[in-house]
C-alpha positions in Angstrom: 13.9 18.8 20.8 14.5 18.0 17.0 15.6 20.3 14.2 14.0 20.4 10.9 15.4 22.5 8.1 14.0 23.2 4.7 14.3 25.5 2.2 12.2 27.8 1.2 11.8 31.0 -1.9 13.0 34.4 -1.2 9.3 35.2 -1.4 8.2 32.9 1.1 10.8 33.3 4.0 10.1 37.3 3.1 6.2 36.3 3.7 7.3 34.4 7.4 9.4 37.0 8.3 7.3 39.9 7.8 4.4 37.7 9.9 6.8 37.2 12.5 7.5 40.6 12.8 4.1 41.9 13.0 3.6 39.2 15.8 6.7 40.4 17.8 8.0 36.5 17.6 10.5 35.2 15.7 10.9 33.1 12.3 11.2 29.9 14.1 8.2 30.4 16.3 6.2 31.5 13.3 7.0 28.3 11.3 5.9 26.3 14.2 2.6 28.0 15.1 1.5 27.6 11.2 2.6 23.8 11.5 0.6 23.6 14.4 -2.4 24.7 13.0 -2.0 23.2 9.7 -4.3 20.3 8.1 -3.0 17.5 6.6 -6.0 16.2 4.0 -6.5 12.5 3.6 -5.8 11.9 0.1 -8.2 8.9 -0.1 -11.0 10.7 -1.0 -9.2 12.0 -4.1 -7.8 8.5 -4.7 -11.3 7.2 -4.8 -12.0 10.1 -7.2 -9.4 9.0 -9.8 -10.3 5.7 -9.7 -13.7 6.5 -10.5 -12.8 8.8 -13.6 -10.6 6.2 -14.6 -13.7 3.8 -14.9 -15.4 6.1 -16.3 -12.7 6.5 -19.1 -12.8 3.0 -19.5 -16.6 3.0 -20.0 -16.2 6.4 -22.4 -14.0 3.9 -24.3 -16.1 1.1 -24.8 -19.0 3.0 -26.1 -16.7 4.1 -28.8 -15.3 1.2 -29.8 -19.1 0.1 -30.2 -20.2 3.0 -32.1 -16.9 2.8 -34.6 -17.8 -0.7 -34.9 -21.6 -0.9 -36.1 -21.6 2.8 -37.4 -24.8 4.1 -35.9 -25.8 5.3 -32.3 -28.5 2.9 -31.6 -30.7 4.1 -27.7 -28.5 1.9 -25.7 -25.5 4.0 -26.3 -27.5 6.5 -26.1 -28.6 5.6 -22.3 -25.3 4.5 -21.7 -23.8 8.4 -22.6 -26.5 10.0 -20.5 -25.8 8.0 -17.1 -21.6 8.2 -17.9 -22.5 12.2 -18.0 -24.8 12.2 -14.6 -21.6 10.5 -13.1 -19.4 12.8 -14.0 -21.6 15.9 -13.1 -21.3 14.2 -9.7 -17.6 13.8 -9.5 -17.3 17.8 -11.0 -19.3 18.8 -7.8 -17.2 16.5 -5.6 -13.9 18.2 -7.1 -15.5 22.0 -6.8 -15.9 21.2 -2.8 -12.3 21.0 -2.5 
């Protein structure tokens, strides 16, 4: 058997405690049950995520260097705006599911 201690707010060993009590067990077995039946998420999904917002920055940031440099919008940019905003309607409704 190990021990592991951390420390926690008044509000949140008041939270345990009160659980514990209500389940007739005590602190320790409380903390143990909710480890047990916690879920540890992957963060490579939201990795991914990032990375792909970060591209997309970076093609946000082309575009306007090109329209600061000829002064007009010509359709490519245009086309070029519309997909960068389908991709980040997609990434939104990734982010929502979490």
């Amino acid at each position: 058997m190990r021990t592991i201690a951390a420390k926690v707010s008044k509000e949140l060993y008041r939270k345990v405690k009160s659980i514990a009590e209500q389940n007739g067990i005590t602190v320790s077995e409380a903390i143990k049950q909710a480890i047990a039946k916690a879920r540890i998420e992957d963060p490579a999904p939201k990795k991914q995520v990032v990375r792909e917002i970060v591209r997309i920055g970076n093609n946000i940031n082309q575009i306007a260097r090109k329209v600061n440099s000829v002064r007009a919008v010509d359709i490519a940019v245009l086309i070029e705006l519309r997909a960068i905003e389908k991709e980040l309607a997609k990434l939104l409704t990734e982010i929502r599911k979490w």
